[in-house]
N, C-alpha and C positions, 0 to 999 in steps of 0.2 A: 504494500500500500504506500502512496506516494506519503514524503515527509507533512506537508503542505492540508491533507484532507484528511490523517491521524490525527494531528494538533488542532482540526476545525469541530471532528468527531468527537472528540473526547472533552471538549466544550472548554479549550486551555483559553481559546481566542473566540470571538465572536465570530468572525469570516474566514476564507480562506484568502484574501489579499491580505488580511492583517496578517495571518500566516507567514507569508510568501515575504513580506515584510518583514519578519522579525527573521526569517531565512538569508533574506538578501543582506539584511548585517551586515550575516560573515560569526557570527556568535554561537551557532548550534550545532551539533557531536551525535553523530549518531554512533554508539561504539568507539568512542575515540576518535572520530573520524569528522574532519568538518565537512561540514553539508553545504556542494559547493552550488546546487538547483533547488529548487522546489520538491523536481519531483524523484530526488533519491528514495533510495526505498526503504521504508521500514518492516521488521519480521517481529513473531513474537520472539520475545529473549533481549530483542536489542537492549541497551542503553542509551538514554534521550539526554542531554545536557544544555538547557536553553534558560536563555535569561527573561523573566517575566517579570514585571511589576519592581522593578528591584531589587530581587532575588535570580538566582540561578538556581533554576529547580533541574534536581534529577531524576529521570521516570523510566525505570521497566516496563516493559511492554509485555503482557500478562497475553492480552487476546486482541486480533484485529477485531474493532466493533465496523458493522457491517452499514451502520446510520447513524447520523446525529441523534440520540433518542435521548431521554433523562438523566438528567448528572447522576441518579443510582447505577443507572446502563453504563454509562462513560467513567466511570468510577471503577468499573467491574475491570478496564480495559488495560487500566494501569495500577503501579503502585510506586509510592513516593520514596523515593532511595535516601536523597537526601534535601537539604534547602542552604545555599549559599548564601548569607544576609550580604556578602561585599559585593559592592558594583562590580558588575564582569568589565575586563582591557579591553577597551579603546584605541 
């Protein structure tokens, strides 16, 4: 499943341009790995390393959710590794 429509399903961001936006940084890790498109792919297992709200949250990828459905649903899809209170590099 692409980077971009994970992070819209799982209700991280409201849209998928704000998505594609926090993608275009240059700030987010799939695996270790910066995510140099949109539409890199994510599996379950991965590791997500993305700065939100001013934090850098870390997210396991448990199950691809299949729809935008209820933060219970989108909740199910991930779990929370860790939470980075410092501003990510610039």
């Amino acid at each position: 499943m692409r980077i971009d429509r994970f992070l819209f399903f799982i209700r991280l961001v409201k849209s998928r341009t704000l998505a594609q936006a926090v993608i275009d940084e240059g700030h987010v890790r799939i695996d270790g790995r910066r995510v140099e498109k949109s539409s890199d792919e994510v599996r379950a297992g991965s590791i997500i390393a993305l700065p939100l709200r001013g934090q850098v949250r870390i997210l396991r990828v448990v199950a691809l959710p299949t729809r935008r459905g209820p933060a219970s649903e989108a909740g199910a899809c991930y779990e929370e590794v860790g939470i980075d209170e410092r501003k990510p590099a610039t």
